[in-house]
C-alpha positions as CSV (number, residue, x, y, z in Angstrom):
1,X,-61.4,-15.1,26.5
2,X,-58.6,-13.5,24.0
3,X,-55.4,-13.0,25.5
4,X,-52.5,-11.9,23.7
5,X,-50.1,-13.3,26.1
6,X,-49.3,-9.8,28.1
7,X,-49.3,-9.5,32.1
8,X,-52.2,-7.4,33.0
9,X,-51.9,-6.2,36.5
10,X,-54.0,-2.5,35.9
11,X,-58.0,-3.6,36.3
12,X,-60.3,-0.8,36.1
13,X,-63.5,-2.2,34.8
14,X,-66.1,-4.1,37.0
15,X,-69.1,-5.4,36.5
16,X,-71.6,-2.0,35.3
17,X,-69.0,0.1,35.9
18,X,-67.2,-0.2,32.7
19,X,-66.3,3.3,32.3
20,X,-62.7,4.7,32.1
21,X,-61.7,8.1,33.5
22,X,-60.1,10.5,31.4
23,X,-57.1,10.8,33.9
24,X,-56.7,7.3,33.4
25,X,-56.2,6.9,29.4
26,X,-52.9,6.9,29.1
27,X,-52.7,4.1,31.7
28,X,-55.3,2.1,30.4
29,X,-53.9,2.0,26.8
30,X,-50.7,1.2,28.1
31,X,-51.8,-1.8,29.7
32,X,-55.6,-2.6,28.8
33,X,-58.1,-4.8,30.6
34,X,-58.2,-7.6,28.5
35,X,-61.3,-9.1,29.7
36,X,-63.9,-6.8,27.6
37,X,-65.7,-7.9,24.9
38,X,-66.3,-4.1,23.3
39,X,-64.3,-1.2,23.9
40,X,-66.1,1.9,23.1
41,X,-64.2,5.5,22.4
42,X,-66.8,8.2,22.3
43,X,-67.0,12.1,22.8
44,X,-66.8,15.6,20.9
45,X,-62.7,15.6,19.5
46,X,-63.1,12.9,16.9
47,X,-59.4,12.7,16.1
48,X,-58.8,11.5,19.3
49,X,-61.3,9.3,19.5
50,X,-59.9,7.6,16.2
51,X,-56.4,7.9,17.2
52,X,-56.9,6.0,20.7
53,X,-59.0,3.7,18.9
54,X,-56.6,2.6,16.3
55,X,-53.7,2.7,19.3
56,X,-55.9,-0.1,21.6
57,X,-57.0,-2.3,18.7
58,X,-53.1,-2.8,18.2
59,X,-52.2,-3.1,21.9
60,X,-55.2,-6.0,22.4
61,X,-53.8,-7.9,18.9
62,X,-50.4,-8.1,20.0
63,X,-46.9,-8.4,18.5
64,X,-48.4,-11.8,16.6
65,X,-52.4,-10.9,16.5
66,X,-54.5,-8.9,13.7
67,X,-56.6,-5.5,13.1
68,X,-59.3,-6.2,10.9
69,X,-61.0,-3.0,10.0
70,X,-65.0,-2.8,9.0
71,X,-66.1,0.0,7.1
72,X,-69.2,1.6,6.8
73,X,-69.9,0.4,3.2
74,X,-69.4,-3.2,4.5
75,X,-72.8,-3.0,6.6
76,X,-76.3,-3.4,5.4
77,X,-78.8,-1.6,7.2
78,X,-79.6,-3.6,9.9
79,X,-75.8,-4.6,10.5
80,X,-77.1,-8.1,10.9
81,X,-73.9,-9.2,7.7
82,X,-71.6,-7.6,10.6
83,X,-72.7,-10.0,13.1
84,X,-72.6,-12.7,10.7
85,X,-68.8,-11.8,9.7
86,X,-68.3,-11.6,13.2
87,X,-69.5,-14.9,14.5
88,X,-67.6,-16.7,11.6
89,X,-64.6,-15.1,12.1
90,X,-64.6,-16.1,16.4
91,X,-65.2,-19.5,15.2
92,X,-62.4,-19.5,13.0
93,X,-59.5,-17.2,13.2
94,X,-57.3,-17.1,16.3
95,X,-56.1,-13.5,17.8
96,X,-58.4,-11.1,15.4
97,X,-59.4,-7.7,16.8
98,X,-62.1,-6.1,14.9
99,X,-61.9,-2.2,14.8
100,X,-65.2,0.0,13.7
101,X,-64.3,3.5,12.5
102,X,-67.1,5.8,12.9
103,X,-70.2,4.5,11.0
104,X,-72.3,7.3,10.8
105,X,-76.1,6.8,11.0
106,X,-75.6,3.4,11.7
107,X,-73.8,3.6,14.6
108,X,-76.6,3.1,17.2
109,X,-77.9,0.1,15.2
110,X,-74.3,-1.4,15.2
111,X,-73.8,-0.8,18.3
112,X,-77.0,-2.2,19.6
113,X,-76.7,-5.6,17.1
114,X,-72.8,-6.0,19.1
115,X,-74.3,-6.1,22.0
116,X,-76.2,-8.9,21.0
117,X,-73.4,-11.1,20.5
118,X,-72.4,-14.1,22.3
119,X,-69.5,-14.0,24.6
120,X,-66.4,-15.4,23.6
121,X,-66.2,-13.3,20.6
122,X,-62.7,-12.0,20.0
123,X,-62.7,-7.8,21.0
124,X,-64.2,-5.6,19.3
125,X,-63.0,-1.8,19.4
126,X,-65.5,1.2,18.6
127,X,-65.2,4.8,17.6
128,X,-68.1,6.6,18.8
129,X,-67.2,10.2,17.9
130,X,-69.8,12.7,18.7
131,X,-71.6,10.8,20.9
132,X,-71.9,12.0,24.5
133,X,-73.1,10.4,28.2
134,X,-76.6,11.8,27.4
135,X,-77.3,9.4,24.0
136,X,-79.0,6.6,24.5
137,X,-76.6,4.7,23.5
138,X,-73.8,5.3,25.7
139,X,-76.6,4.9,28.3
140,X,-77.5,1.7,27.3
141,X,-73.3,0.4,27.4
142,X,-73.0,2.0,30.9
143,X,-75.6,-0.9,31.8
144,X,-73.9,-3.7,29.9
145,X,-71.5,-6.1,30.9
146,X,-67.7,-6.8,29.5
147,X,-68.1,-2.9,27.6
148,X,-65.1,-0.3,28.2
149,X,-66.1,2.9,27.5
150,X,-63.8,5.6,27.5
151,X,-64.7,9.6,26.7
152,X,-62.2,11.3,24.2
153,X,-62.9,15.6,25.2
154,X,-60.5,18.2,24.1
155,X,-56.9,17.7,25.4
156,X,-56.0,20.2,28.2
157,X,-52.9,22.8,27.4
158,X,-51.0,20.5,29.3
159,X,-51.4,17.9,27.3
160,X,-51.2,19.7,24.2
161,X,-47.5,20.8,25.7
162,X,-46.3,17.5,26.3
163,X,-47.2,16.6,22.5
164,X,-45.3,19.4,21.5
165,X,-42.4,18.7,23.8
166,X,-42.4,14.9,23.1
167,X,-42.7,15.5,19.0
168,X,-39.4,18.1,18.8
169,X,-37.5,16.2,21.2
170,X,-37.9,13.0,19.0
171,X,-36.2,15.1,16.1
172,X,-33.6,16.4,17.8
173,X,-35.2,20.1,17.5
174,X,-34.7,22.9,20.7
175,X,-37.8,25.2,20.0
176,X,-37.8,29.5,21.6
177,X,-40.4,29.8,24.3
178,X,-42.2,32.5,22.8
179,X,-42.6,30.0,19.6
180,X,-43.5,27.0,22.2
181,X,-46.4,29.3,23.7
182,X,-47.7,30.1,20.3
183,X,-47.6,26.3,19.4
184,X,-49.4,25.8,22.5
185,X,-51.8,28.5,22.1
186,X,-52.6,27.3,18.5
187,X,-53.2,23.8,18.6
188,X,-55.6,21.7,20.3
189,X,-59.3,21.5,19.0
190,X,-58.7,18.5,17.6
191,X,-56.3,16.0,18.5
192,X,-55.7,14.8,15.1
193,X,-55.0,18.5,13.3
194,X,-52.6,18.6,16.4
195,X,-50.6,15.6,15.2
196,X,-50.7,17.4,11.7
197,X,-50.1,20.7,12.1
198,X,-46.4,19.2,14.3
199,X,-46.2,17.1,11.1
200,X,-46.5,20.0,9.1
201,X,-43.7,22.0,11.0
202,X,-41.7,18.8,11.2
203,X,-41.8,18.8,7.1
204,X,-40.8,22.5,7.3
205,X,-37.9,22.3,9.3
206,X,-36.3,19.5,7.4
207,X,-34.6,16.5,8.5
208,X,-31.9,17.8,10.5
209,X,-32.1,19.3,14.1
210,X,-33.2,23.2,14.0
211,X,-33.2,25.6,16.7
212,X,-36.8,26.5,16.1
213,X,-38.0,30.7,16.4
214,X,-41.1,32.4,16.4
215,X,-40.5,32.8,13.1
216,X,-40.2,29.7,11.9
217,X,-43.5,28.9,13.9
218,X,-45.4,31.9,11.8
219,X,-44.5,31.0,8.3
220,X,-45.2,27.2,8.7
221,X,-48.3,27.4,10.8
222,X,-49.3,31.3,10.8
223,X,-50.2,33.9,13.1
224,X,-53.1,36.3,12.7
225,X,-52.9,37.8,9.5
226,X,-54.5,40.7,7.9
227,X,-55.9,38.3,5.6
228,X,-57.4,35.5,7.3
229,X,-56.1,31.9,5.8
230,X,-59.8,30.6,6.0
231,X,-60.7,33.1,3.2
232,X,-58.7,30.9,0.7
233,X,-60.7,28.0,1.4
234,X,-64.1,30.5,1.4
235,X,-63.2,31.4,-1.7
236,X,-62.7,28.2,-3.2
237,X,-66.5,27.8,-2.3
238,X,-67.3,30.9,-4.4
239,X,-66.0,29.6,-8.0
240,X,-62.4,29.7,-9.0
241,X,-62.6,34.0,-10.4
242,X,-62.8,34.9,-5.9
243,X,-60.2,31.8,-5.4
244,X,-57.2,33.5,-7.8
245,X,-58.0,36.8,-6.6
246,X,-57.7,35.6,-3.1
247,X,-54.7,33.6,-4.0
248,X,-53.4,37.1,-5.3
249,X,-53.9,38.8,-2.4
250,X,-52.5,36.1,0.2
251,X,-49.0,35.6,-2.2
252,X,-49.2,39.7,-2.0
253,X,-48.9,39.4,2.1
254,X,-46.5,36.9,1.7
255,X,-48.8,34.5,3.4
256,X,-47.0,31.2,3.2
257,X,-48.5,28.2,1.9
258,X,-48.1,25.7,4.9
259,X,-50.6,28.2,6.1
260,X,-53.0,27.9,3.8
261,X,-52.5,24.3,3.5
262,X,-53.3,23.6,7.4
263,X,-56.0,25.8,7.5
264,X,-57.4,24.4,4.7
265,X,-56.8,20.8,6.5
266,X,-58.6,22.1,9.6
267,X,-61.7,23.1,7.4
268,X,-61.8,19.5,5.4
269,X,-61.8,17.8,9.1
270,X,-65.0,20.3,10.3
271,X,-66.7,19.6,7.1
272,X,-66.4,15.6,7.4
273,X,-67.6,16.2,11.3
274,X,-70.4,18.0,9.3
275,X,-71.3,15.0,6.9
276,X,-71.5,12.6,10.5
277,X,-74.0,15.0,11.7
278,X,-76.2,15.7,8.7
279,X,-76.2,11.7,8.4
280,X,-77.9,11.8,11.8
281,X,-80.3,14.1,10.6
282,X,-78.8,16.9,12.2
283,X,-79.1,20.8,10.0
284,X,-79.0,24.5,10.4
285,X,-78.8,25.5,13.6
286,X,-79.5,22.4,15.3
287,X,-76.0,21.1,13.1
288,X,-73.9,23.6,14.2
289,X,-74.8,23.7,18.0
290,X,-74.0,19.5,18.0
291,X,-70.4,20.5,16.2
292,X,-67.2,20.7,17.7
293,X,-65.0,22.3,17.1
294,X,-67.5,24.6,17.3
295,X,-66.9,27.4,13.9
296,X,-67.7,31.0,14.3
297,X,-71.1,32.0,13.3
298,X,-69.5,34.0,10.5
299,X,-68.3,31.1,8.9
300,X,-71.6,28.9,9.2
301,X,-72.6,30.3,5.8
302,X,-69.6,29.2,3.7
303,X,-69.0,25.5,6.0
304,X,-72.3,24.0,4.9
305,X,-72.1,25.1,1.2
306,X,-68.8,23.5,1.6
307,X,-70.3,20.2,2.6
308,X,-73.3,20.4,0.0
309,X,-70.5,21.1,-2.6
310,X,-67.3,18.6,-1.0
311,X,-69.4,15.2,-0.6
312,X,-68.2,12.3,1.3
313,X,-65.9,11.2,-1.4
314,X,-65.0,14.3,-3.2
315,X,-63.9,15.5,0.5
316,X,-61.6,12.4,0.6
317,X,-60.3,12.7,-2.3
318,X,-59.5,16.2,-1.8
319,X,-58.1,15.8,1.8
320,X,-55.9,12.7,-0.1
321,X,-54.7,15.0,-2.8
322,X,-53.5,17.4,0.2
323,X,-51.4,14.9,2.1
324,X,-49.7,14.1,-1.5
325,X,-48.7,17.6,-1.9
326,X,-47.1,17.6,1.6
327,X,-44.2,18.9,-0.1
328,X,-45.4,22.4,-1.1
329,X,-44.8,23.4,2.7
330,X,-41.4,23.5,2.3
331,X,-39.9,27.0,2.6
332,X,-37.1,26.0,-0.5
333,X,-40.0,25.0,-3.0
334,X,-40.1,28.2,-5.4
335,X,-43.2,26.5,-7.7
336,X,-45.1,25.9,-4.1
337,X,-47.6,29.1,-5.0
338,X,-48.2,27.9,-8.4
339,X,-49.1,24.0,-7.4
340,X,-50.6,24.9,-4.5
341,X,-53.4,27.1,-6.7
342,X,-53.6,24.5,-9.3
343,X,-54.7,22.4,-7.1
344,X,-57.5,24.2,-5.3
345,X,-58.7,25.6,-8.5
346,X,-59.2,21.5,-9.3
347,X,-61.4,21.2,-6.4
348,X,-63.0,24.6,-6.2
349,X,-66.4,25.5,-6.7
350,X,-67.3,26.1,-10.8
């Protein structure tokens, strides 16, 4: 079986009992099993399902081995070309880990044609988001042989803590505790949005070491408001007449734009949970009750015209065009406002 050369002394899966605690993630990915054949990452916060994915499929290819990445375009509907590619490749290539991103609809049929698969195939590493112990599924994996399955739920405020502690030590920065509670208090529902909203802060501060406040925490991230952040993004749902007056109103409160901007990032990440689940058939109620982070009902309205308007791609490119404009949450940008609304009137409803 594939071995990238590493001691593995830390053995947690046996034979139907291929399940891996929560408590015991950290230690797992530190120093996998590397007898599986599929390692499965499954569960409600998405971006942590992705980011642990992405962190394993490294670990098992080594210093020396390779990631190859399937997409959900590359699969045909009964994912039989996947095993093909997949049987080939084992033949062929030496030290290959194949990683799966979330694939939507097709999941359980991917899912269900890997477990078909020979053993002696190189690893193959799954993201499972949104699926829980009660699918099918995940039922049918607990039952299989040489598959690590490992549950991604919301991080506790402990761990959110020690991101937060880890990321501003790494830069140098010294951070108020009444900012550090309000970081602490803020973050969280997804694991990703956690890593970007410190990002976002990071980009803030600048390069060198800052003695962070509370208010430097407010103006990058935000604190309640008398105008909620979300309403930008609302608005933008509404045509582009509501979106300048709400643009108005926010530059009028002196709502900063890193605000806006991370809110608005939150809200792209709900909405492409929201494509997943509509793929499964999922609507209405029914949609919003399998959703996490779960959105208040007051929003439900505005989120799924957002996904009927953003599609798949135009969402992409949107959340793309975003991370280009990175530096618009700077506080020494003066043209941030004006940039900023030029480029949500481009992706704003007509």
């Amino acid at each position: 079986m594939f071995d990238p050369g590493h001691d593995h002394d830390f053995c947690v899966g046996q034979v139907n009992m291929p399940e891996i605690a929560p408590r015991d993630a950290k230690t797992f990915l530190a120093n996998p099993e590397m007898k599986g054949r599929i390692y499965v990452f499954f569960g409600p916060d998405s971006g942590l399902v992705s980011d642990r994915a992405q962190k394993l499929a490294q670990k098992l290819a080594g210093e020396t081995g390779e990631v190859i990445r399937f997409h959900e375009a590359e699969l045909d509907e009964t994912a039989s070309n996947l095993l093909d590619g997949l049987q080939a490749m084992s033949m062929f290539a030496d030290r290959q880990v194949y990683h799966l991103p979330d694939m939507g609809r097709r999941l359980d049929g991917v899912l269900q044609a890997i477990l078909q698969l020979a053993d002696g195939h190189h690893p193959i590493v799954v993201e499972a988001a949104g699926k829980g112990k009660g699918d099918k599924i995940i039922k049918d994996l607990l039952k299989s042989d040489g598959v690590y399955l490992m549950a991604c739920y919301r991080e506790s405020a402990r761990d959110i803590a020690q991101a937060i502690d880890e990321h501003l030590r790494q830069k140098g920065h010294k951070i108020d505790q009444d900012a550090f509670a309000h970081l602490t208090d803020i973050l969280g529902e997804d694991h990703l949005l956690t890593i970007s909203a410190l990002e976002s802060l990071e980009l803030y501060l600048g390069p060198s070491p800052t003695h962070v406040t509370m208010d430097m925490v407010a103006e990058a991230l935000g604190v309640r408001q008398s105008l909620d952040p979300s309403a930008i993004f609302d608005a933008m749902m509404s045509g582009r007449a509501r979106l300048v007056a709400q643009m108005t109103i926010a530059r009028q409160q002196d709502l900063h734009p890193a605000v806006i901007m991370s809110t608005i990032e939150r809200d792209i990440q709900t909405i492409s949970n929201m494509h997943g689940l509509m793929d499964q058939g999922f609507s209405g109620k029914a949609l919003f009750g399998k959703l996490f982070p779960k959105v208040h009902f007051s929003r439900q309205d505005s989120l799924m015209r957002a996904a009927r308007l953003l599609g798949p791609t135009k969402l992409r490119e949107f959340r793309i065009s975003l991370l280009e404009s990175e530096h618009l949450q700077r506080r020494d940008d003066p043209m941030a406002w004006g940039r900023l609304e030029r480029l949500l009137l481009r992706f704003s409803a007509a």
